[in-house]
C-alpha positions in Angstrom: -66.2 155.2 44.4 -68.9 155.0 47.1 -69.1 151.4 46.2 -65.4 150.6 46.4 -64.9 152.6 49.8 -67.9 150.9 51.3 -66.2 147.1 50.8 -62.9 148.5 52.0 -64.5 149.4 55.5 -66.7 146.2 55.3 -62.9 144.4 55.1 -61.7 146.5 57.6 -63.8 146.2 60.3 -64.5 142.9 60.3 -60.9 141.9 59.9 -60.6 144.1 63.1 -63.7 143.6 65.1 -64.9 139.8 63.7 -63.9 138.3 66.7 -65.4 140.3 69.3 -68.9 139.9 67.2 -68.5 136.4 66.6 -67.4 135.8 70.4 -70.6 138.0 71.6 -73.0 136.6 69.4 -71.7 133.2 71.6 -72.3 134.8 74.6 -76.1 135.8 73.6 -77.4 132.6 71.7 -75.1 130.0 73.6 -74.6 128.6 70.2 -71.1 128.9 68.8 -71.9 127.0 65.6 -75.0 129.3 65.3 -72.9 132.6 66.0 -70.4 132.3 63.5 -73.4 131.8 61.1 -75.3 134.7 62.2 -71.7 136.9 62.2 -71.6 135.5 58.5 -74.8 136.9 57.8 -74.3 140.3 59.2 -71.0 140.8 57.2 -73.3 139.8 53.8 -75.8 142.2 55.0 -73.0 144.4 55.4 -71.4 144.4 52.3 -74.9 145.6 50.6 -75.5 148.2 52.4 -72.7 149.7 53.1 -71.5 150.7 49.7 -75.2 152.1 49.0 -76.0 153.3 52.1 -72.7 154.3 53.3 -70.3 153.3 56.7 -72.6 153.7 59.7 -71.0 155.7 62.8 -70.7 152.5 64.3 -69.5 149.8 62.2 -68.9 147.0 64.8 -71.9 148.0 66.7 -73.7 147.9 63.2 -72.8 144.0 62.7 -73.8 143.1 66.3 -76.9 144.3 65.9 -77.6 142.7 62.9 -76.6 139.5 64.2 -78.3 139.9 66.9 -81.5 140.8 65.0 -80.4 137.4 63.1 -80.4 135.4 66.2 -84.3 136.3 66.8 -84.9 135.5 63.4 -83.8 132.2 63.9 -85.5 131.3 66.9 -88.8 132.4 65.2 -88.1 130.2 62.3 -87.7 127.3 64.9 -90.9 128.1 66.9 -89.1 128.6 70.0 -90.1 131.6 71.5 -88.6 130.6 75.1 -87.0 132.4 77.9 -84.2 132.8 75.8 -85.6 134.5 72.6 -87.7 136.8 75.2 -84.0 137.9 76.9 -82.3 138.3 73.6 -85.9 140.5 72.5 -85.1 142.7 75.5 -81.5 143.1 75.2 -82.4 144.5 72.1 -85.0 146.8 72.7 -83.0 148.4 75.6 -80.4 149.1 72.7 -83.2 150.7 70.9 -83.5 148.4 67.7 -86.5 146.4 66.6 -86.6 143.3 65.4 -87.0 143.1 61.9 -85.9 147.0 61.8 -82.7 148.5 60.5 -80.0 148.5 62.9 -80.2 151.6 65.4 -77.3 153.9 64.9 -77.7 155.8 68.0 -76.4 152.4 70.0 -73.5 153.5 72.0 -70.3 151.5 71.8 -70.3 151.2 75.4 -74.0 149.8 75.3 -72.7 146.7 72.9 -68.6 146.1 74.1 -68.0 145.8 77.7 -64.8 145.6 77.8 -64.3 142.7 80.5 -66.7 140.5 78.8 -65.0 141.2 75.7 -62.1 139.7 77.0 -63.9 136.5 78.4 -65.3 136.4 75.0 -62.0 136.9 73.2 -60.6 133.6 75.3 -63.4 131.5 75.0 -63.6 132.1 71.5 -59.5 131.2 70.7 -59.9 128.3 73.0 -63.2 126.8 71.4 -61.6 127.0 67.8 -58.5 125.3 69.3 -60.5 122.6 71.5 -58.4 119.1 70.9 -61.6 117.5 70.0 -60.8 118.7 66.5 -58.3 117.8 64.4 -55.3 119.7 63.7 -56.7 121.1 60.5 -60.2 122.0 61.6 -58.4 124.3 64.4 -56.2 126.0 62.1 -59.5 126.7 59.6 -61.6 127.6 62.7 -59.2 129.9 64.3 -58.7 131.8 60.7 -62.0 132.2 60.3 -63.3 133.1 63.8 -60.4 134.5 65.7 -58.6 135.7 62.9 -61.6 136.9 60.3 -60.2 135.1 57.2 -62.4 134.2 54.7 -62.7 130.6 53.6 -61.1 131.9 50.2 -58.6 133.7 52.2 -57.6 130.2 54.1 -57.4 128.1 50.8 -55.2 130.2 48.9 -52.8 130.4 52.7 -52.2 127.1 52.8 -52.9 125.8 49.1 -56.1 123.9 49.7 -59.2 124.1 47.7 -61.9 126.4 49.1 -64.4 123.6 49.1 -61.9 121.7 51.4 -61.3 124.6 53.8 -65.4 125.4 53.8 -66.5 121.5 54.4 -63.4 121.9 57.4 -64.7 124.2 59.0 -68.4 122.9 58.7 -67.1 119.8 60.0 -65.7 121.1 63.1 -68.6 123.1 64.3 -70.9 119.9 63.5 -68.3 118.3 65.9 -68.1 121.4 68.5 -71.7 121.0 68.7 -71.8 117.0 69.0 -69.3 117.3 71.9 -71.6 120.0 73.6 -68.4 122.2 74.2 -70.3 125.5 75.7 -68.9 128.7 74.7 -67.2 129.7 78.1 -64.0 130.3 79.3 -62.6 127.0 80.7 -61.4 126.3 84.0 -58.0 127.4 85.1 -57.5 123.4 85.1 -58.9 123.0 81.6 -57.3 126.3 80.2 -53.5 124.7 81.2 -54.8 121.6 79.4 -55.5 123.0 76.8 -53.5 125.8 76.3 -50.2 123.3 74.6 -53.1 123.3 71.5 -54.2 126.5 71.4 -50.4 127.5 71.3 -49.3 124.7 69.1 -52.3 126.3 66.3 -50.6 129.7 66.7 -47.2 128.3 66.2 -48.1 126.5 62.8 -49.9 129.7 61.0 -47.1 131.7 62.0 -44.6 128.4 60.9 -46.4 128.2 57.4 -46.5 131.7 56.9 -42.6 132.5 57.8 -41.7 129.6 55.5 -44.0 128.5 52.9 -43.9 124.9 53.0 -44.9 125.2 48.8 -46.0 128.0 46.3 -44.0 130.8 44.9 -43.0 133.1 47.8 -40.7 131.9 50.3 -42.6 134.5 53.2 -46.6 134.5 53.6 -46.6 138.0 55.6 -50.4 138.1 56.0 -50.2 134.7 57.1 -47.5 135.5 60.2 -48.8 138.6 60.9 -52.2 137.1 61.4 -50.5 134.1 63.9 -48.5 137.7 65.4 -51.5 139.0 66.1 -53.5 136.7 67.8 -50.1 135.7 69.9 -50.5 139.1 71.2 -54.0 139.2 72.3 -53.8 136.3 73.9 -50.8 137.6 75.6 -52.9 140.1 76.9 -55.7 138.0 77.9 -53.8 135.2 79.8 -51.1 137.8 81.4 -49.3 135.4 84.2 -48.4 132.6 81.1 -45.1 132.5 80.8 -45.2 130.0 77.5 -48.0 132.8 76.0 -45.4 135.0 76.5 -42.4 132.7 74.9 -44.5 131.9 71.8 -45.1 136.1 71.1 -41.5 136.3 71.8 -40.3 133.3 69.2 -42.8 134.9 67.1 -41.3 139.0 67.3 -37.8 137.9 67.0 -38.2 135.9 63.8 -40.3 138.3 62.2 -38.0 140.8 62.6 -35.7 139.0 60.0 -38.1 139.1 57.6 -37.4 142.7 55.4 -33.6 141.4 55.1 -34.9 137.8 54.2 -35.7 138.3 50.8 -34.4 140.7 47.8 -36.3 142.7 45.7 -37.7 140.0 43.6 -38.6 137.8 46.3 -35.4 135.2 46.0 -34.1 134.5 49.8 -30.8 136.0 50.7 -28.6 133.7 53.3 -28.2 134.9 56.6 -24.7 135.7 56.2 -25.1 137.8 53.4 -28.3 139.7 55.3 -28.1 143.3 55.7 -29.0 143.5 59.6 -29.8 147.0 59.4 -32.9 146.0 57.6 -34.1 143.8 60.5 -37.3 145.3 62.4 -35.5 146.4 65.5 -38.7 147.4 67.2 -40.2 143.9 67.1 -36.6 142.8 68.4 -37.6 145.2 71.3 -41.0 143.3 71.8 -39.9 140.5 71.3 -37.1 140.6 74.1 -39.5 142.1 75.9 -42.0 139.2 76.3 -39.2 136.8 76.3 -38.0 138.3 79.2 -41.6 138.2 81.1 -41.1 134.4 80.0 -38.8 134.6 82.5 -39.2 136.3 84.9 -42.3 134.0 86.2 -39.6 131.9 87.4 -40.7 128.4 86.6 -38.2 128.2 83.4 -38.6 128.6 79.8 -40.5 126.0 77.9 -40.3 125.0 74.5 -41.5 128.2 72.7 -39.3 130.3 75.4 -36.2 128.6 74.5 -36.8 128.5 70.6 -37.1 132.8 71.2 -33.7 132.5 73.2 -32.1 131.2 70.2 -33.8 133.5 68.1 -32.8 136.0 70.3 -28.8 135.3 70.0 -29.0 135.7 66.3 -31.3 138.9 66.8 -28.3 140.9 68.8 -25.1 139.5 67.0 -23.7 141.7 64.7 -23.2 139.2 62.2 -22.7 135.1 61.9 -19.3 134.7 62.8 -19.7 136.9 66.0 -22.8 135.1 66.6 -22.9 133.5 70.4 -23.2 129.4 68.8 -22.1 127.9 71.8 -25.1 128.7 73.9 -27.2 127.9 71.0 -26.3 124.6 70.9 -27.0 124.3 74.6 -30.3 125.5 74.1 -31.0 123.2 71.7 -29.9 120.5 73.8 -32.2 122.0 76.5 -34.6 121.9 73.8 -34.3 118.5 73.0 -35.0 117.5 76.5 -38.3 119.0 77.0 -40.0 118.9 73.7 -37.8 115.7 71.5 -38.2 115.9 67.7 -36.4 115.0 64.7 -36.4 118.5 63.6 -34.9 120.3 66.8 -31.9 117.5 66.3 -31.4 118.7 63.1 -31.3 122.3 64.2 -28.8 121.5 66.9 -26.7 119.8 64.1 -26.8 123.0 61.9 -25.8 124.9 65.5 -22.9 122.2 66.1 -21.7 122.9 62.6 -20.7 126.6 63.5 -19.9 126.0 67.1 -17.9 122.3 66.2 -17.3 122.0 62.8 -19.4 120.1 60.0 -17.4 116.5 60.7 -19.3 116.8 64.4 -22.5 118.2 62.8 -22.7 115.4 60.4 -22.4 112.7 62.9 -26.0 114.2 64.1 -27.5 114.1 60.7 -26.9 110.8 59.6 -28.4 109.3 63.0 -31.6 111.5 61.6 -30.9 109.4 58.3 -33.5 106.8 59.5 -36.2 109.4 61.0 -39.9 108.2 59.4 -40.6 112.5 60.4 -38.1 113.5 57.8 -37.9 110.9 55.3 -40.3 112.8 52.8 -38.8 116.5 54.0 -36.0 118.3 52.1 -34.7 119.3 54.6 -32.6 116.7 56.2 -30.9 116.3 52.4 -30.3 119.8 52.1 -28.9 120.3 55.6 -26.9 117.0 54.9 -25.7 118.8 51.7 -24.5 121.4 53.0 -22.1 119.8 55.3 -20.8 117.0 53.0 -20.1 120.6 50.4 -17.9 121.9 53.8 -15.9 118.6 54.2 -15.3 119.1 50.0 -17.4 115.4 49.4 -19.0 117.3 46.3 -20.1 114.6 44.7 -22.3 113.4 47.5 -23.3 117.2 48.4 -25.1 117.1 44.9 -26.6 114.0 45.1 -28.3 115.5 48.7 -28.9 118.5 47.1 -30.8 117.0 43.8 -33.0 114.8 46.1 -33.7 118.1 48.2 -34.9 119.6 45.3 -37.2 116.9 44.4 -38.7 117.3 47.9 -38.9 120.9 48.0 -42.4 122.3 47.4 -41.4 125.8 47.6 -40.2 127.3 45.0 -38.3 130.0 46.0 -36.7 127.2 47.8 -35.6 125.0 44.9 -34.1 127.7 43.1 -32.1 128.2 46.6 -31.2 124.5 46.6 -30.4 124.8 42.9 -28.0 127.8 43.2 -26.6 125.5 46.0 -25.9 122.5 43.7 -24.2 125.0 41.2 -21.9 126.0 44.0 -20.8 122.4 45.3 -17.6 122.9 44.6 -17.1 126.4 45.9 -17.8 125.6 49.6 -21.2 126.6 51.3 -21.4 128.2 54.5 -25.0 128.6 56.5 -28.0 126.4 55.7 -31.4 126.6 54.1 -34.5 127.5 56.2 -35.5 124.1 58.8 -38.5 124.5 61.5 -38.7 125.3 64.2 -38.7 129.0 63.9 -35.7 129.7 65.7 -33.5 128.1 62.9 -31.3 130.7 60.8 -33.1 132.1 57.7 -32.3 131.7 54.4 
């Protein structure tokens, strides 16, 4: 039992309190590569002792130390006993831990977090695993595993990839961070608007995957969006006077609030039209119109994330699809469109103009998309395209889209979606199969 509750609170605080260590350890070595080692260390250390020895008084504290007693280790292996080993020696003995000792539990919280350099830390950190000298896929590994405190293992099974693949990613990226010399520091207010589009882009995409599995057996990966909900809010609380930070926790909110009513008891998807909206989270609608409107209210106009949470937003507060406001969602879209052009937010609009317009004006969009290299390998354009040929009673070229949606489909809650779709052909469908961006009706 000891055991047992000693790797729960291992889990726990590190899940909670990774980033702050990892971000710290940064700060102290000037290493980011080497910190994220050193945190990895302290959590092994961790999850031997602490099930024999039981949770010390201060758990967080507890790992810092260690990985700070790591840190010293290390620069004694490499002979360098330099200015910067002798500060990192002090630092420790004022919090009244020797090196090479077990970790001091009488080190006061206050001694090991301050909390403005926690939050320098905290930034740094998100924007460092989100630098665009790394690819796409290195940030996304890199900001699970040191923002968000997944575990390679963790990671791989998220997004369906090997562990070795996720482990040699993230090795990769902080060989690169370290062949760039990118210092662990908060950028510039220049750099941080630079670089912000990627650091918001990452969060968008673990929140994308986890709201709509892109393959597997469950249509929703809730640890997966909470995890991209939960760094959207810290770094709404670290970079205050962002409007687009703001926008993205606000797309973010009102599409998780969907999610209890997305799916029934044995995790098949239920349309939007046949959603109980009693079951949506109406205190994350509250947050989320919340941020949206401090989007706003900074006056310089919503970008892309801040209008993709004003659609979300008019299907959050209709009482139900018909009464839903599809008019201004189709100007949004358009607005959309204009700022941040994809073959994906066209096909949005179209399912928009469908409800607002009719499927004959909807299907004039679609088969413009017909030729797009972006969706010619997605099921989505052939399911969306189904749907509307099924409204204008075309059946047999409904199933043909819906067939070759199926065969596209990696999800598998999905295909038997599609496939309940293709059995209704000839009934007449109504609303559309989940599409990205996020804003785009469930189901």
């Amino acid at each position: 039992m000891a055991d047992s509750t000693g790797r729960e609170a291992v889990a726990a605080v590190w899940r909670i309190e990774s980033a702050r260590i990892v971000g710290a350890l940064a700060r102290y070595t000037g290493d980011f590569a080497l910190a994220e080692d050193l945190a990895q260390e302290a959590l092994a250390e961790a999850l031997v002792n602490w099930p024999r020895d039981g949770v010390p008084r201060n758990p967080a504290g507890w790992l810092l130390t260690v990985g700070r007693r790591r840190a010293i280790d290390a620069f004694r292996r490499r002979a360098a006993l330099d200015d910067r080993y002798s500060a990192l020696a002090r630092d420790l003995g004022e919090g009244g831990v020797a090196a090479g000792g077990p970790p001091a539990e009488s080190a006061s919280a206050e001694t090991l977090w301050d909390p403005d350099q926690i939050d320098d830390d905290m930034l740094a950190l998100i924007f460092i695993a989100c630098h665009p000298v790394l690819s796409r896929e290195a940030r996304i590994a890199l900001t699970l595993r040191v923002a968000g405190g997944l575990s390679s293992d963790e990671i791989a099974k998220a997004f369906l990839a090997p562990t070795a693949t996720v482990q040699a990613r993230i090795t990769r990226a902080k060989k690169t961070l370290a062949a760039a010399r990118v210092p662990f520091a908060v950028p510039s207010a220049q750099e941080r608007s630079e670089r912000l589009g990627s650091v918001l882009s990452v969060i968008y995409v673990i929140f994308t995957e986890g709201s709509s599995a892109t393959s597997g057996d469950d249509l929703i990966r809730f640890d997966l969006a909470g995890e991209a909900q939960r760094l959207a809010r810290v770094l709404a609380r670290l970079m205050p006077t962002e409007p687009e930070v703001h926008g993205l926790l606000a797309l973010l909110e009102l599409t998780a609030a969907r999610f209890p009513a997305r799916t029934d008891s044995d995790g098949q998807p239920i349309l939007l039209e046949h959603q109980n909206r009693r079951r949506w989270d109406r205190s994350a609608i509250r947050r989320g119109r919340a941020a949206l409107d401090q989007a706003t209210r900074a006056g310089r106009g919503l970008g892309a994330y801040g209008l993709q949470a004003a659609i979300a937003e008019c299907h959050a507060v209709a009482p139900s699809v018909d009464t839903t406001d599809w008019d201004r969602i189709v100007l949004l879209y358009e607005a959309l469109g204009r700022l941040a052009p994809s073959p994906v937010v066209e096909l949005n609009r179209a399912v928009a103009v469908s409800m607002a317009q009719g499927p004959a004006a909807a299907l004039r969009i679609v088969d413009e998309l017909k030729t797009s290299a972006a969706l010619a390998n997605s099921h989505l354009l052939p399911s969306v395209r189904g749907e509307l040929l099924t409204r204008l009673g075309r059946g047999g070229e409904a199933r043909a889209e819906f067939e070759l949606a199926m065969r596209l489909c990696g999800n598998e809650r999905e295909r038997v979606l599609l496939a309940r779709k293709l059995g209704a052909t000839s009934h007449g469908g109504v609303i559309f199969g989940a599409a990205r961006p996020a804003a785009q009706p469930d189901g």
